[in-house]
KEMARMAR-652660 format. One record per residue (C-alpha): residue number from 1; residue in one letter; x, y negated, z. Coordinates in nm, 4 decimals, always signed. Each point is the difference from the previous one (the first is absolute). Example, Ala and Ser with C-alpha at 12.3 -4.5 7.8 and 13.67 -1.06 7.14 Angstrom:
BEGIN
<node nr="1" rest="A" px="+1.2300" py="+0.4500" pz="+0.7800"/>
<node nr="2" rest="S" px="+0.1370" py="-0.3440" pz="-0.0660"/>
! end
This chain:
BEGIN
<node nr="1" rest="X" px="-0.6078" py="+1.2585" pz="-0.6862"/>
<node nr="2" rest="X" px="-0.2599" py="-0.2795" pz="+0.0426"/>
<node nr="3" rest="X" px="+0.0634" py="-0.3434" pz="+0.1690"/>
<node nr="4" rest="X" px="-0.2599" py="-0.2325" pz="+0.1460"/>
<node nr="5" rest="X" px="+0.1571" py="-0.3041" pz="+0.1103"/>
<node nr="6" rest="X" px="-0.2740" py="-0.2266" pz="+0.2356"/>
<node nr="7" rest="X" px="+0.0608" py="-0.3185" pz="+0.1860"/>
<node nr="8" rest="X" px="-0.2165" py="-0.1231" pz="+0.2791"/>
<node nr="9" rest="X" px="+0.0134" py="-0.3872" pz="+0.1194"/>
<node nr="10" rest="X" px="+0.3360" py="+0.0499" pz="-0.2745"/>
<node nr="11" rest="X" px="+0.0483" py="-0.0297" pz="-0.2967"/>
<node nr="12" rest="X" px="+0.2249" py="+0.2462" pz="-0.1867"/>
<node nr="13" rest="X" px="+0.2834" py="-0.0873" pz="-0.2270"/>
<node nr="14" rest="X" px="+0.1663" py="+0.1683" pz="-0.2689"/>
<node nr="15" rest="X" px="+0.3043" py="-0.0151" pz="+0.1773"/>
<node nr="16" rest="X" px="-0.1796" py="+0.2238" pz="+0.3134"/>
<node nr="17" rest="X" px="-0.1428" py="+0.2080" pz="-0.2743"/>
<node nr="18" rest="X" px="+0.3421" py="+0.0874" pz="-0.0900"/>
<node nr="19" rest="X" px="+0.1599" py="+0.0178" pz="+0.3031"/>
<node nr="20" rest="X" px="-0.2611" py="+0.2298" pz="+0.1249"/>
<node nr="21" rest="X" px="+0.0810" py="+0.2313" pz="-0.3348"/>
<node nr="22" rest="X" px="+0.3211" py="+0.0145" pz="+0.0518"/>
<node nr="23" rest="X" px="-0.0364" py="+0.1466" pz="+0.3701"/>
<node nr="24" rest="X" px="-0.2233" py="+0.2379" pz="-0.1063"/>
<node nr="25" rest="X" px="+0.1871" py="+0.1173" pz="-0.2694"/>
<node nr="26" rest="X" px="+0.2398" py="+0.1625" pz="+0.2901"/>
<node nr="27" rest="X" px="-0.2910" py="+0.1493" pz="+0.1338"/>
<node nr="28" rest="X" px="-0.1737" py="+0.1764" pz="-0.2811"/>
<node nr="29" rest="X" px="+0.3791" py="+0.1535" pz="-0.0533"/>
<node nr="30" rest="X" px="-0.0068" py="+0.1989" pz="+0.2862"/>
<node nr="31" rest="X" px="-0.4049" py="+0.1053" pz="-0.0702"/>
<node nr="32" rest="X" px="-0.0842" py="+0.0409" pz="-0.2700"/>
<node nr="33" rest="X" px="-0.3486" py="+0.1168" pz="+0.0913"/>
<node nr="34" rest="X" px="-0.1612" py="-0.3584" pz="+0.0659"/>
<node nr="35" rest="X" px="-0.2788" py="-0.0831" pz="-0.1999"/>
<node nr="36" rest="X" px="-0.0971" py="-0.3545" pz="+0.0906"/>
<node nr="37" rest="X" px="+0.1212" py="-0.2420" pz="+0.2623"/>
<node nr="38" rest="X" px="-0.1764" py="-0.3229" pz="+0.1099"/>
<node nr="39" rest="X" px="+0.1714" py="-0.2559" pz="+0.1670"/>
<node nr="40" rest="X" px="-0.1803" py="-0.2783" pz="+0.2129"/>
<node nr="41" rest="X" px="+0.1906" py="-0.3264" pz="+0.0565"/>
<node nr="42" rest="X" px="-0.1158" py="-0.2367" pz="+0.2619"/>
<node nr="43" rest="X" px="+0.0589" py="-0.3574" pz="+0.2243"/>
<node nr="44" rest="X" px="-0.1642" py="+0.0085" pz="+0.2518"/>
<node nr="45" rest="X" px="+0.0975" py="-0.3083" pz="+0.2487"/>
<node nr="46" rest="X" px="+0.3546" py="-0.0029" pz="+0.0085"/>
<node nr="47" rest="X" px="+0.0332" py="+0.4407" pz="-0.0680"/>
<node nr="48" rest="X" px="+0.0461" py="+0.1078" pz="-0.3345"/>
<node nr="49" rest="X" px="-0.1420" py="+0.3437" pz="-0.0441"/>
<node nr="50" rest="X" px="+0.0651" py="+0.2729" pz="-0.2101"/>
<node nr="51" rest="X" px="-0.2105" py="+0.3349" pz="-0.0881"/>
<node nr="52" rest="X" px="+0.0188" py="+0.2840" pz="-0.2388"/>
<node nr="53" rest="X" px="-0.2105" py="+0.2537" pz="-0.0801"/>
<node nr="54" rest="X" px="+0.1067" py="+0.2894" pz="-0.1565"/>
<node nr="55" rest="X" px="-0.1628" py="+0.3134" pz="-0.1830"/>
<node nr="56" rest="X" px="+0.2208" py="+0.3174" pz="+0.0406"/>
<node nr="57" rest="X" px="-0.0662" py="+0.3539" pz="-0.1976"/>
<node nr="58" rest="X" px="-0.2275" py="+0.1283" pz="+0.3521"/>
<node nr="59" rest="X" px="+0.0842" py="-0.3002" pz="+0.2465"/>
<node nr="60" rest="X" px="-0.1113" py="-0.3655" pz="+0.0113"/>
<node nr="61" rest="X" px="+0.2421" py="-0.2446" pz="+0.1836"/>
<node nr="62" rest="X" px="-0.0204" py="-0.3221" pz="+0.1684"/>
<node nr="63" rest="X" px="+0.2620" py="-0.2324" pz="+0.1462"/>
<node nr="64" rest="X" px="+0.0449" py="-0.3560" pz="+0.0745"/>
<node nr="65" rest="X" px="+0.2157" py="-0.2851" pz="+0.1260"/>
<node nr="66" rest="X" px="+0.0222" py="-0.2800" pz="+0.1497"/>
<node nr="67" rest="X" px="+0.2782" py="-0.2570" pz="-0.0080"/>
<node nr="68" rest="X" px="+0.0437" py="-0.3731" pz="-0.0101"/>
<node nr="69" rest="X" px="+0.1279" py="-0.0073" pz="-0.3889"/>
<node nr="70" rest="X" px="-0.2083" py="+0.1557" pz="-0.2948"/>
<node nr="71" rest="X" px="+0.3592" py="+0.1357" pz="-0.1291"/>
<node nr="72" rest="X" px="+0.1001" py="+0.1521" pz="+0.3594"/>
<node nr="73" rest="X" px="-0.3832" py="+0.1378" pz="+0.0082"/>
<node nr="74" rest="X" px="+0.0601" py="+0.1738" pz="-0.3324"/>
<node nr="75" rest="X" px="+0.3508" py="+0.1501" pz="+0.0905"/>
<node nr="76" rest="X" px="-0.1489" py="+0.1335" pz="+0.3666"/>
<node nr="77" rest="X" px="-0.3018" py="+0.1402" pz="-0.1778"/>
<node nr="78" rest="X" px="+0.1482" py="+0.1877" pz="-0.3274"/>
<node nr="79" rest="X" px="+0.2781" py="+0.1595" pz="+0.2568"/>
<node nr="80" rest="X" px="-0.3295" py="+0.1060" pz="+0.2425"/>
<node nr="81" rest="X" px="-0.1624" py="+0.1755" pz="-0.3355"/>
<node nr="82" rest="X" px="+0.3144" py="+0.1702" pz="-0.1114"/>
<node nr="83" rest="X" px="+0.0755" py="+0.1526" pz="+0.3671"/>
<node nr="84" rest="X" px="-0.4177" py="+0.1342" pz="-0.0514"/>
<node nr="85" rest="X" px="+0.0496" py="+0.1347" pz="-0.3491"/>
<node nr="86" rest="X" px="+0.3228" py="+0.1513" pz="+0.1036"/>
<node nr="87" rest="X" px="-0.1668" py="+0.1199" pz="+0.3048"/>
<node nr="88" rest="X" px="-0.3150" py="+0.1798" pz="-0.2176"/>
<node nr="89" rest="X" px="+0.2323" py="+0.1744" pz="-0.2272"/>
<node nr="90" rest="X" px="+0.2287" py="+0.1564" pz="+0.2720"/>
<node nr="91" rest="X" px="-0.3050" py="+0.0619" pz="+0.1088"/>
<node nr="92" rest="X" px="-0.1821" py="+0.1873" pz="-0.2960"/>
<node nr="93" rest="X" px="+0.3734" py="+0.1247" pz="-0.0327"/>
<node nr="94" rest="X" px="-0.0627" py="+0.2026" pz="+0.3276"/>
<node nr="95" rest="X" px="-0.2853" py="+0.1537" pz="-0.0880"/>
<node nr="96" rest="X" px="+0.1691" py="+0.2341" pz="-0.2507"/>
<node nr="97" rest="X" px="+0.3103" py="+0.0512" pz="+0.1609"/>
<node nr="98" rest="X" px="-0.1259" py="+0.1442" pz="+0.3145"/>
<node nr="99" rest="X" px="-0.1692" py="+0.3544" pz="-0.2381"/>
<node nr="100" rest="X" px="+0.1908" py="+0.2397" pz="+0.1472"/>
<node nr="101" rest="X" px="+0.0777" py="+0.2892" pz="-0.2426"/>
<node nr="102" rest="X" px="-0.1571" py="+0.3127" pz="-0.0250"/>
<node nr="103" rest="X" px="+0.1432" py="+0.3061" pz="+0.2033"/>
<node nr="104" rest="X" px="+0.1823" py="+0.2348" pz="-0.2178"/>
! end
């Protein structure tokens, strides 16, 4: 999986680097079709906002928050992407499940 870290009006840390890592390490458990994911952090006035990005095997998904801490931001935002990617591959699941089987 590919990560693109940017910051706008913000500079990113190592330490939000990490942190971000971390929380998408919990994500790419449960898919492990994602090829890239790029996150967006940025202030603007007193909002911190966070986007991702993210390339799926046949689906492209975008989510974002918006919170008053960069941290908080982070948390709302990785828990937003998981529900999506969960959401795709009950989805794709579907597909397959519902072939019914052939009469004998």
């Amino acid at each position: 999986m590919n990560l693109k870290i940017t910051g706008l009006n913000f500079d990113v840390t190592e330490a939000i680097k990490n942190y971000v890592s971390d929380k998408l390490a919990r994500i790419n458990r449960h898919a492990d079709n994602i090829i890239s994911v790029t996150i967006t952090l940025s202030v603007e006035k007193v909002s911190q906002k966070a986007e991702a990005d993210a390339h799926l095997a046949g689906k492209d998904l975008h989510v974002e928050a918006i919170e008053q801490d960069m941290y908080a931001a982070i948390d709302v935002l990785m828990d937003k992407l998981d529900r999506a990617v969960l959401k795709h591959k009950e989805k794709s699941g579907d597909v397959r499940s519902t072939v019914k089987p052939a009469a004998e």
